[in-house]
C-alpha positions in Angstrom: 82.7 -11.1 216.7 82.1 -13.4 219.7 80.3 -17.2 219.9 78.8 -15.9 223.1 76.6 -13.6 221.3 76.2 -15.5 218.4 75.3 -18.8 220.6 73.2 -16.7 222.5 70.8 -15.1 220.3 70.4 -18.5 218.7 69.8 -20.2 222.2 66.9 -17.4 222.9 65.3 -17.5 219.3 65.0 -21.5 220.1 64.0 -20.9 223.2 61.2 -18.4 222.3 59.7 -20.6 219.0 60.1 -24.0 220.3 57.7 -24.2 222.8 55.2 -22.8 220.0 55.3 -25.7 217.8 52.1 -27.0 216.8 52.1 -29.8 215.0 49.0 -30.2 213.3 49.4 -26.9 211.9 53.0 -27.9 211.0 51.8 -30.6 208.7 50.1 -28.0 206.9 52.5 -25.1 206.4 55.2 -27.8 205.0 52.6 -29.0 202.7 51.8 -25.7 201.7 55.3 -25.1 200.6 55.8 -28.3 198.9 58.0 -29.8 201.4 61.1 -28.2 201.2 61.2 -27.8 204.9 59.7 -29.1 208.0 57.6 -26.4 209.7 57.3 -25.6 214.0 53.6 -25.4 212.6 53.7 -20.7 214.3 51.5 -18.5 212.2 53.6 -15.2 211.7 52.3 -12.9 214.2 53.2 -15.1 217.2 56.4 -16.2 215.8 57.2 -12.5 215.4 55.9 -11.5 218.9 57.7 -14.4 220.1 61.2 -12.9 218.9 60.8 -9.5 219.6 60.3 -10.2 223.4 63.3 -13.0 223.4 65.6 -10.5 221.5 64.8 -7.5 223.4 67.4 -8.5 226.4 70.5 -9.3 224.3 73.3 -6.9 223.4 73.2 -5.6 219.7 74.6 -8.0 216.6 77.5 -6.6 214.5 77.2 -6.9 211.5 79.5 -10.3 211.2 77.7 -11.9 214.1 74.6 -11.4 212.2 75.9 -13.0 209.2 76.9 -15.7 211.3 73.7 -15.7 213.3 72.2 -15.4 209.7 73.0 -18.7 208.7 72.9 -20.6 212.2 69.4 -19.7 211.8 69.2 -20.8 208.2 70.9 -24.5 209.2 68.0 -25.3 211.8 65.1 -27.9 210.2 62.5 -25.4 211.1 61.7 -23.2 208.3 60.7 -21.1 211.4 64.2 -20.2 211.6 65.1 -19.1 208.5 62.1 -16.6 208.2 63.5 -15.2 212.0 67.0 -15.0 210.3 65.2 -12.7 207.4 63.5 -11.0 210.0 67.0 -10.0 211.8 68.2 -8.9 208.8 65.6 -6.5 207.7 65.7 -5.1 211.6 69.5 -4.4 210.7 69.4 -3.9 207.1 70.3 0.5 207.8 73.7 -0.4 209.4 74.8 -3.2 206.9 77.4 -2.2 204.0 77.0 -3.4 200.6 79.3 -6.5 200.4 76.7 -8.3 203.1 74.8 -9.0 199.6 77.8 -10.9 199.1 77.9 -12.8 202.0 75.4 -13.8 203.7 72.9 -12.7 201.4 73.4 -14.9 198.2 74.4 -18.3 200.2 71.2 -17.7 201.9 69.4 -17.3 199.0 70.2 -20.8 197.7 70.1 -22.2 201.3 67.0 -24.8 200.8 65.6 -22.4 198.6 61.8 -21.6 198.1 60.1 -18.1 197.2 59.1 -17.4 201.0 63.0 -17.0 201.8 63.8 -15.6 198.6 61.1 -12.9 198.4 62.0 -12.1 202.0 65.8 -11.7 201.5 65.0 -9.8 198.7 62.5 -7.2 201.1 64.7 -7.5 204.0 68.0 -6.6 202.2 68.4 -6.3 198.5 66.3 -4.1 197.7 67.1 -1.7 200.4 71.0 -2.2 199.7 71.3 -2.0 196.1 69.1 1.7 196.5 71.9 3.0 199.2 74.7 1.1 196.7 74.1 1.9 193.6 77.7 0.0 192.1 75.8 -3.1 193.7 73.9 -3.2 189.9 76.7 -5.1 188.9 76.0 -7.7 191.5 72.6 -8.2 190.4 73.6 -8.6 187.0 75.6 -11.7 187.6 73.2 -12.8 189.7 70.9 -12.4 186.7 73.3 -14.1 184.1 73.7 -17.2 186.6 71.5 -19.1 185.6 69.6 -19.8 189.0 65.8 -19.1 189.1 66.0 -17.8 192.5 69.1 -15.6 191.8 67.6 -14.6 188.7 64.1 -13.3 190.6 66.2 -11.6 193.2 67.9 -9.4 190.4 64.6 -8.7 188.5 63.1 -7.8 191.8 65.7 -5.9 193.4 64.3 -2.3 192.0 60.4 -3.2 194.0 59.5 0.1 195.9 61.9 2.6 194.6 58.4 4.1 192.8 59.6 7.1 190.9 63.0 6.4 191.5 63.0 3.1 189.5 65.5 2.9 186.3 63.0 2.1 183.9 65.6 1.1 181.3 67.6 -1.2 183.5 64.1 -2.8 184.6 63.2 -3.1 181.2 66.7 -4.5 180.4 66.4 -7.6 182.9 62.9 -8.4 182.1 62.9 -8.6 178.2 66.2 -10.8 178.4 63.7 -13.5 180.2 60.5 -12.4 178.8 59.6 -15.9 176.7 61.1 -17.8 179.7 57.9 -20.1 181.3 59.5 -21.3 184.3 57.0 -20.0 187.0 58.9 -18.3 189.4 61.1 -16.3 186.9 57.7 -15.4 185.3 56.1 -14.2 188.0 58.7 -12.1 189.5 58.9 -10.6 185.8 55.1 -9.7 186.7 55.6 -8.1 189.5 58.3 -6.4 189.0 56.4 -4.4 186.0 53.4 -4.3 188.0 55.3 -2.7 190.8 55.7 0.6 188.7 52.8 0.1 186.5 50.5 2.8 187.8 53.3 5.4 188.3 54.3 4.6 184.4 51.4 2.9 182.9 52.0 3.7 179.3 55.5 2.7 179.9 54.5 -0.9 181.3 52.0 -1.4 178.5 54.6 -0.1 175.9 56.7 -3.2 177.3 54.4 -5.5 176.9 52.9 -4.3 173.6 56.2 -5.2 172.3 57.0 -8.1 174.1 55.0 -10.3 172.4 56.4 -13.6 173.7 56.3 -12.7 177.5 54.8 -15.4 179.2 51.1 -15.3 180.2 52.0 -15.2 184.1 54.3 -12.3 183.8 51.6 -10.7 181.3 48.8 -11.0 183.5 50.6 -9.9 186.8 52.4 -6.4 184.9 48.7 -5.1 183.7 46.5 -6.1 186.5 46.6 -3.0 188.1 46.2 -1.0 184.9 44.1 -3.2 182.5 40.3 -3.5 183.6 40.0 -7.2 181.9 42.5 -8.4 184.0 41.0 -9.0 187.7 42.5 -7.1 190.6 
Protein backbone atom coordinates (compact mmCIF):
# COMPACT_ATOMS: atom_id res chain seq x y z
CA UNK A 1 0.00 0.00 0.00
CA UNK A 2 1.39 3.50 -0.76
CA UNK A 3 0.18 7.27 0.59
CA UNK A 4 0.86 8.37 -2.91
CA UNK A 5 -1.99 6.56 -4.17
CA UNK A 6 -4.02 6.87 -1.39
CA UNK A 7 -3.32 10.82 -1.21
CA UNK A 8 -3.86 10.91 -4.62
CA UNK A 9 -7.23 9.59 -5.32
CA UNK A 10 -8.33 11.62 -2.40
CA UNK A 11 -6.69 14.83 -3.82
CA UNK A 12 -8.66 14.11 -7.38
CA UNK A 13 -12.12 13.10 -5.82
CA UNK A 14 -11.78 16.80 -3.96
CA UNK A 15 -10.73 18.18 -6.73
CA UNK A 16 -13.52 16.87 -8.99
CA UNK A 17 -16.65 17.56 -6.22
CA UNK A 18 -15.49 20.71 -4.77
CA UNK A 19 -15.83 23.04 -7.36
CA UNK A 20 -19.56 21.50 -7.59
CA UNK A 21 -20.77 22.70 -4.42
CA UNK A 22 -23.87 24.58 -4.45
CA UNK A 23 -24.90 25.86 -1.54
CA UNK A 24 -28.33 26.53 -1.72
CA UNK A 25 -28.99 23.08 -2.66
CA UNK A 26 -26.68 22.06 0.18
CA UNK A 27 -28.97 23.55 2.76
CA UNK A 28 -31.51 21.30 1.50
CA UNK A 29 -29.89 17.92 1.13
CA UNK A 30 -28.54 18.25 4.94
CA UNK A 31 -31.99 19.05 5.96
CA UNK A 32 -33.33 16.32 4.15
CA UNK A 33 -31.23 13.99 6.11
CA UNK A 34 -31.77 15.48 9.42
CA UNK A 35 -28.43 16.94 9.76
CA UNK A 36 -26.15 14.36 10.36
CA UNK A 37 -23.82 15.90 7.81
CA UNK A 38 -23.12 18.95 6.03
CA UNK A 39 -23.81 18.46 2.21
CA UNK A 40 -21.47 20.02 -1.17
CA UNK A 41 -25.27 20.66 -2.16
CA UNK A 42 -24.29 17.77 -5.99
CA UNK A 43 -27.29 15.87 -7.09
CA UNK A 44 -26.04 12.25 -7.87
CA UNK A 45 -25.60 12.14 -11.49
CA UNK A 46 -23.06 15.01 -11.57
CA UNK A 47 -21.35 13.84 -8.50
CA UNK A 48 -20.99 10.48 -10.23
CA UNK A 49 -19.98 11.89 -13.60
CA UNK A 50 -17.72 14.03 -11.76
CA UNK A 51 -15.69 10.89 -10.25
CA UNK A 52 -15.67 8.75 -13.08
CA UNK A 53 -13.78 11.28 -15.21
CA UNK A 54 -11.33 12.33 -12.07
CA UNK A 55 -10.73 8.56 -11.37
CA UNK A 56 -10.25 7.40 -14.85
CA UNK A 57 -6.37 8.69 -14.86
CA UNK A 58 -5.14 7.05 -11.68
CA UNK A 59 -3.48 3.60 -11.24
CA UNK A 60 -5.84 0.82 -9.75
CA UNK A 61 -6.60 0.74 -5.61
CA UNK A 62 -5.54 -2.48 -3.84
CA UNK A 63 -7.65 -3.61 -1.94
CA UNK A 64 -5.91 -2.06 1.47
CA UNK A 65 -5.50 1.35 -0.22
CA UNK A 66 -9.18 1.22 -0.74
CA UNK A 67 -9.93 0.56 2.71
CA UNK A 68 -7.78 3.27 3.52
CA UNK A 69 -9.11 5.52 0.80
CA UNK A 70 -12.51 4.12 2.23
CA UNK A 71 -12.40 5.91 5.23
CA UNK A 72 -10.30 9.10 4.19
CA UNK A 73 -13.33 9.64 2.25
CA UNK A 74 -15.70 8.82 5.09
CA UNK A 75 -13.60 11.54 7.52
CA UNK A 76 -14.30 14.52 5.08
CA UNK A 77 -17.54 16.95 6.35
CA UNK A 78 -19.10 16.45 3.02
CA UNK A 79 -21.51 13.67 3.03
CA UNK A 80 -20.43 13.90 -0.66
CA UNK A 81 -17.59 11.97 0.18
CA UNK A 82 -18.81 9.26 1.96
CA UNK A 83 -21.42 8.31 -0.88
CA UNK A 84 -18.00 8.46 -3.39
CA UNK A 85 -16.29 6.14 -0.89
CA UNK A 86 -19.48 3.69 -1.28
CA UNK A 87 -19.33 4.19 -4.74
CA UNK A 88 -15.50 2.93 -4.95
CA UNK A 89 -16.40 0.20 -3.10
CA UNK A 90 -19.17 -1.19 -5.20
CA UNK A 91 -16.79 -0.45 -8.37
CA UNK A 92 -14.28 -2.97 -6.56
CA UNK A 93 -16.53 -5.05 -4.60
CA UNK A 94 -15.56 -8.52 -7.32
CA UNK A 95 -11.79 -8.36 -6.24
CA UNK A 96 -12.44 -7.82 -2.41
CA UNK A 97 -12.09 -10.98 0.00
CA UNK A 98 -14.51 -11.52 2.77
CA UNK A 99 -12.68 -10.05 5.83
CA UNK A 100 -13.13 -6.36 4.08
CA UNK A 101 -16.69 -6.77 5.85
CA UNK A 102 -14.57 -6.68 8.65
CA UNK A 103 -12.71 -3.85 8.09
CA UNK A 104 -13.65 -1.25 6.51
CA UNK A 105 -17.07 -2.27 6.03
CA UNK A 106 -18.51 -2.32 9.73
CA UNK A 107 -16.42 1.02 11.00
CA UNK A 108 -17.95 2.60 8.07
CA UNK A 109 -21.15 1.54 8.85
CA UNK A 110 -21.25 3.36 12.16
CA UNK A 111 -19.06 6.24 10.76
CA UNK A 112 -21.82 9.27 11.19
CA UNK A 113 -24.34 6.88 10.54
CA UNK A 114 -27.59 7.47 8.51
CA UNK A 115 -29.66 5.00 6.13
CA UNK A 116 -28.08 6.66 2.84
CA UNK A 117 -24.58 5.23 3.91
CA UNK A 118 -25.96 2.22 5.42
CA UNK A 119 -28.28 1.08 2.60
CA UNK A 120 -25.34 1.84 0.22
CA UNK A 121 -22.68 -0.16 2.11
CA UNK A 122 -25.00 -2.78 2.31
CA UNK A 123 -25.62 -2.59 -1.99
CA UNK A 124 -22.14 -1.89 -2.61
CA UNK A 125 -20.61 -4.70 -0.45
CA UNK A 126 -22.52 -6.92 1.91
CA UNK A 127 -24.75 -8.12 0.01
CA UNK A 128 -22.48 -9.03 -2.79
CA UNK A 129 -19.84 -10.60 -0.24
CA UNK A 130 -21.80 -12.62 2.05
CA UNK A 131 -23.39 -14.40 -1.51
CA UNK A 132 -19.58 -15.25 -2.76
CA UNK A 133 -18.79 -16.00 1.30
CA UNK A 134 -21.21 -17.93 2.52
CA UNK A 135 -19.16 -18.57 6.36
CA UNK A 136 -19.66 -14.56 6.32
CA UNK A 137 -23.51 -15.63 7.91
CA UNK A 138 -21.78 -15.78 11.05
CA UNK A 139 -20.70 -12.13 10.68
CA UNK A 140 -24.06 -10.94 10.11
CA UNK A 141 -25.33 -12.71 13.01
CA UNK A 142 -23.27 -10.67 15.44
CA UNK A 143 -23.85 -7.94 13.64
CA UNK A 144 -27.62 -8.76 14.29
CA UNK A 145 -27.12 -9.65 18.06
CA UNK A 146 -25.22 -6.13 18.63
CA UNK A 147 -27.60 -4.26 19.34
CA UNK A 148 -27.00 -1.41 16.84
CA UNK A 149 -30.02 -0.41 14.50
CA UNK A 150 -27.83 0.18 11.63
CA UNK A 151 -25.80 -3.12 12.14
CA UNK A 152 -28.86 -4.80 12.83
CA UNK A 153 -30.60 -3.49 9.20
CA UNK A 154 -27.39 -4.40 7.50
CA UNK A 155 -27.79 -8.19 8.61
CA UNK A 156 -31.54 -8.39 7.93
CA UNK A 157 -30.79 -6.89 4.58
CA UNK A 158 -27.81 -8.67 3.59
CA UNK A 159 -29.83 -11.57 1.56
CA UNK A 160 -31.68 -8.39 -0.93
CA UNK A 161 -31.38 -9.65 -4.57
CA UNK A 162 -30.26 -13.16 -4.23
CA UNK A 163 -34.19 -13.84 -5.62
CA UNK A 164 -34.43 -17.59 -5.70
CA UNK A 165 -31.42 -18.13 -4.07
CA UNK A 166 -32.51 -16.44 -0.82
CA UNK A 167 -32.40 -18.87 2.51
CA UNK A 168 -35.87 -18.40 3.33
CA UNK A 169 -35.42 -19.93 6.82
CA UNK A 170 -32.34 -17.80 7.82
CA UNK A 171 -34.47 -14.70 6.46
CA UNK A 172 -37.26 -15.71 8.37
CA UNK A 173 -34.88 -16.35 11.39
CA UNK A 174 -33.53 -12.61 11.55
CA UNK A 175 -36.79 -10.98 11.00
CA UNK A 176 -39.13 -12.72 13.55
CA UNK A 177 -36.33 -12.17 16.32
CA UNK A 178 -37.20 -8.28 15.73
CA UNK A 179 -40.63 -8.47 14.41
CA UNK A 180 -42.51 -6.43 17.49
CA UNK A 181 -39.43 -4.11 17.49
CA UNK A 182 -41.02 -0.28 16.42
CA UNK A 183 -37.82 1.54 16.00
CA UNK A 184 -38.20 2.75 12.31
CA UNK A 185 -35.31 1.80 10.67
CA UNK A 186 -35.11 -1.76 12.01
CA UNK A 187 -38.86 -1.94 10.88
CA UNK A 188 -38.48 -0.97 7.64
CA UNK A 189 -35.53 -2.86 6.65
CA UNK A 190 -37.67 -5.93 8.17
CA UNK A 191 -40.15 -4.70 5.26
CA UNK A 192 -38.06 -4.77 2.74
CA UNK A 193 -36.29 -7.48 3.22
CA UNK A 194 -39.72 -9.71 3.03
CA UNK A 195 -40.86 -7.63 0.26
CA UNK A 196 -37.73 -8.26 -1.59
CA UNK A 197 -38.78 -12.03 -2.10
CA UNK A 198 -42.41 -11.62 -1.78
CA UNK A 199 -43.49 -12.21 -5.36
CA UNK A 200 -40.99 -15.07 -5.89
CA UNK A 201 -42.55 -16.65 -2.55
CA UNK A 202 -45.71 -14.97 -1.83
CA UNK A 203 -47.39 -17.53 0.19
CA UNK A 204 -44.26 -17.87 2.00
CA UNK A 205 -44.14 -13.98 2.90
CA UNK A 206 -47.79 -13.93 3.87
CA UNK A 207 -47.33 -17.20 5.92
CA UNK A 208 -44.75 -14.96 7.91
CA UNK A 209 -46.76 -12.47 8.51
CA UNK A 210 -50.01 -14.44 9.16
CA UNK A 211 -48.16 -15.55 12.08
CA UNK A 212 -46.38 -12.78 13.11
CA UNK A 213 -48.95 -11.06 14.63
CA UNK A 214 -46.90 -8.43 16.48
CA UNK A 215 -44.74 -7.25 13.43
CA UNK A 216 -44.83 -3.79 13.40
CA UNK A 217 -47.17 -1.91 10.94
CA UNK A 218 -44.06 -0.47 8.85
CA UNK A 219 -42.54 -3.76 8.31
CA UNK A 220 -46.19 -5.16 7.71
CA UNK A 221 -47.09 -2.73 5.15
CA UNK A 222 -43.69 -2.75 3.17
CA UNK A 223 -43.46 -7.09 3.10
CA UNK A 224 -47.15 -7.24 1.31
CA UNK A 225 -47.18 -4.22 -0.83
CA UNK A 226 -46.28 -5.95 -3.71
CA UNK A 227 -48.55 -8.91 -3.18
CA UNK A 228 -51.60 -7.54 -1.29
CA UNK A 229 -53.96 -5.28 -3.49
CA UNK A 230 -55.16 -3.03 -0.29
CA UNK A 231 -51.82 -2.08 0.34
CA UNK A 232 -50.72 0.78 -2.34
CA UNK A 233 -47.91 0.10 -4.69
Amino acid sequence: MTATSVRSWTDATRAALEPLATPERASGMQAYMKDVAPFLGIPTPERRAAQRAAWSTLDPLTPGELAELTATLFSLPEREFAYAACDLIGRYQRTLEADFLSDPVEPLLLARPWWDTVDSLVTAAVCPLTRRNPPLVDLMWQWWNSGDRWLVRAAVCHQRGRKEDTDLDLLFAMCSGYAGDREFFIAKAIGWALRDVSTLFPDHVRGFVDDHPDLSPVARREALRKIDPSFPR
